[in-house]
N, C-alpha and C positions, 0 to 999 in steps of 0.2 A: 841365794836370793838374787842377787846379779845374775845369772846362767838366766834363772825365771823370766826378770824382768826385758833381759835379753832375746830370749826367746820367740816372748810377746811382742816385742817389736819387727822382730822376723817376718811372723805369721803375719802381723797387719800389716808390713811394707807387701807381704806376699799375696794377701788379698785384696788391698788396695789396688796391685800390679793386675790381680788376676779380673778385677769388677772394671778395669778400666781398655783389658783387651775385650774381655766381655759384651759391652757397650761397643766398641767399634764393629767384631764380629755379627754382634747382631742388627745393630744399625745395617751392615751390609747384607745380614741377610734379608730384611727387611728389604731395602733394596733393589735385588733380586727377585723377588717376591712382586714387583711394583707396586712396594707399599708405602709411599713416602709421608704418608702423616701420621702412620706410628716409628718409621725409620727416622723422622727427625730428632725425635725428642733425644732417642741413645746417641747420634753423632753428635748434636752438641755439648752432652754430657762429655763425650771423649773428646771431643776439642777442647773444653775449659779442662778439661787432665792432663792432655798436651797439644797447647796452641801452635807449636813446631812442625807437627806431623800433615803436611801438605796433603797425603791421601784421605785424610780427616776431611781438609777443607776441602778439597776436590768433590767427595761426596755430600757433603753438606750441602756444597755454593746448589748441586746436579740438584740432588733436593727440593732447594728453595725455588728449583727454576722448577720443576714440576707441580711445585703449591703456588706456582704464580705470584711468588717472593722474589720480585728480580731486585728489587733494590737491595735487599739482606745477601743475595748470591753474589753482585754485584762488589759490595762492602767482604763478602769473605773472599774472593777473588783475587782484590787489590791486596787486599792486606798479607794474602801468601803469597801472591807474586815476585816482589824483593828478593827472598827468601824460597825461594822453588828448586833454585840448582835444576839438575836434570828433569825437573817434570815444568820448567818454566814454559815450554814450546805448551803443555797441556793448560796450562792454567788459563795462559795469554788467549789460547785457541776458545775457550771456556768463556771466556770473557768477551770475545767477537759473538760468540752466539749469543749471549745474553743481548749486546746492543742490536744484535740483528732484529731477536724474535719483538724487542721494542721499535723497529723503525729506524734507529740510532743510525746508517748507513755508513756515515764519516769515522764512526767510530770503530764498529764493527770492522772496516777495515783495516785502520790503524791496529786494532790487537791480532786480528789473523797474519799482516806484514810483521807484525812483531814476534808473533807463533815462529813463520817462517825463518825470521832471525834466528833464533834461538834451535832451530832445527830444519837444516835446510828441505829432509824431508818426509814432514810430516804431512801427509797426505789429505787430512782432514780440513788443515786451514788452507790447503790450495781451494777445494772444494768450497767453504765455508767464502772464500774471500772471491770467488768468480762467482758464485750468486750474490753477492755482495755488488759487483761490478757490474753486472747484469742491471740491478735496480738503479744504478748509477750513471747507467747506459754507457758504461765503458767498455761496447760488445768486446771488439780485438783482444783487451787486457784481459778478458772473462775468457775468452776462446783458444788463450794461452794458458790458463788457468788450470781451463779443463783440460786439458790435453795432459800437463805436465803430473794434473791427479791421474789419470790413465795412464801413465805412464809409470807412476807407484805402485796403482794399483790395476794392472792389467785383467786382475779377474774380478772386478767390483762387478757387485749385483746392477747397478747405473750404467754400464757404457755404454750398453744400447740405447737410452734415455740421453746418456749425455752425448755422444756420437749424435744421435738423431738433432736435437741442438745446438752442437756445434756446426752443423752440415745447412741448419735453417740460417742461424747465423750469418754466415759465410756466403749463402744465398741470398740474403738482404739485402747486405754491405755490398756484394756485387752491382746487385738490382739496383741501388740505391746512387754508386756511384757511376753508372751506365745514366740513369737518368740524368745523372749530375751533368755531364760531359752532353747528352744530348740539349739540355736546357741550355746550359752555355754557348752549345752552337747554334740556338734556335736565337739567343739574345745577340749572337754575334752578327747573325745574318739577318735579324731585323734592325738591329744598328746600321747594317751596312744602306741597308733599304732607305731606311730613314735619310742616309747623309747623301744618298744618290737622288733623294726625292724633292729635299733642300737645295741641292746644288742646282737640279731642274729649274725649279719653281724661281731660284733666285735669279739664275739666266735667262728665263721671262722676264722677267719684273724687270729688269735692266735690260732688255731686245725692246721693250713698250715704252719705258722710259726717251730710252734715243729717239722713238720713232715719235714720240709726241713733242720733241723739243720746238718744231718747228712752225708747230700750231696753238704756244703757248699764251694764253691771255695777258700773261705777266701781273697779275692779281697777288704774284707772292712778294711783289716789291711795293718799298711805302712812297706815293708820291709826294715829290715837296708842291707848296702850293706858296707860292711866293707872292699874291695880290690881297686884298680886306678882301672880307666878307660885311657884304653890305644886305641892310633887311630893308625888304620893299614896304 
C-alpha cells in the first residue's frame, strides 16, 4: 500500500514537472510563431509555477510589451531584476525599452547605463541608450554610443544607417560650432564699432561744448535779486 501510495506521488510530482515545462515550451513556441495573445496565457501559468525563473519573466514582460501591456512588462521587469544574476544586463536593457517605446527618456536611460553596468558589453543597450541620447539631444554622448555598438558589433545590419548618422551628426556639430565662432566675431566686431562710434560722438559733444563757452547766456545760473518788488 505504501509503494502505491508512493508511487502516485511520483507520477504527479512528474506531471506536474512535465505540465509546467510544457507551458513554458510552448508559451515559447507561441512566441516564435508572433503569437503573443495566445503565448500569454502559458507564460504566466509558468511563472506562477516558478516565479524564480527570469527566462519566464523575460518572455512574459516581451509579451505584454507586444499587447501593448507596458505597465504589467514594466511590474514583471522590476520584480526580476533583484534577482537576474547573469541575465540582469537583459532585464535592465528590457526595461529601457519599455520607458523608451513610452516617451520616458530619463528613464530609459538610466536602465540602458544600468544594462551597461552590469555587462560592460552588451551591445543592445549601447544602441538602445544613443537613440535615447539622440532624443535628449545629447548628439556627442549618442555618437559615442554608436560607435562603441559598431565596434561590438561590426557586422550589424545598421552600420550603414548608423555610420550615415553618425557622419550627419558630426557635420552639424561642425556647422554649428563654425557658426558659433563666426556670430561671436560678428558680435565682437560690432561691439567694437559700437565703442569707437561712442568715443566719436562723445569727442564732439565736448569739441562743441568748449567752443560755445564763450557765447554763454548764462541762463543756467539763479540770479539773486536783492531790491522789493513793488506793483504799479
Amino acid at each position: 500500500m505504501l509503494k502505491k501510495v508512493t508511487m502516485i506521488g511520483v507520477l504527479l510530482f512528474f506531471a506536474a514537472f512535465c505540465y509546467g515545462q510544457s507551458n513554458l515550451a510552448r508559451g515559447e513556441e507561441l512566441m516564435m510563431q508572433n503569437n503573443p495573445a495566445q503565448a500569454v496565457a502559458f507564460l504566466e501559468r509558468a511563472l506562477a509555477e516558478n516565479p524564480s525563473n527570469v527566462t519566464v519573466s523575460l518572455y512574459l514582460g516581451i509579451v505584454y510589451e507586444q499587447l501593448n501591456r507596458s505597465d504589467e512588462a514594466i511590474a514583471i521587469y522590476r520584480r526580476a531584476l533583484p534577482t537576474a544574476g547573469n541575465m540582469s544586463a537583459n532585464v535592465a536593457n528590457n526595461l529601457g525599452n519599455v520607458y523608451f517605446s513610452r516617451g520616458n527618456t530619463d528613464l530609459a536611460e538610466q536602465f540602458y547605463t544600468q544594462a551597461i553596468g552590469f555587462n560592460s558589453v552588451f551591445s543592445n543597450a549601447y544602441l538602445g541608450r544613443a537613440n535615447t541620447r539622440i532624443k535628449n539631444g545629447q548628439l556627442m554622448n549618442a555618437v559615442a554610443d554608436y560607435e562603441q555598438y559598431l565596434t561590438l558589433e561590426p557586422r550589424s545590419p545598421q552600420r550603414e544607417n548608423i555610420e550615415r548618422l553618425v557622419n550627419l551628426i558630426r557635420t552639424d556639430i561642425a556647422t554649428a560650432e563654425m557658426r558659433r565662432v563666426i556670430a561671436e566675431e560678428e558680435a565682437r566686431r560690432l561691439e567694437e564699432e559700437r565703442a569707437m562710434l561712442l568715443e566719436t560722438v562723445s569727442a564732439s559733444l565736448q569739441s562743441l561744448s568748449d567752443s560755445s563757452r564763450g557765447i554763454s547766456s548764462g541762463a543756467e545760473s539763479v540770479e539773486q535779486y536783492d531790491g522789493e518788488f513793488e506793483l504799479e
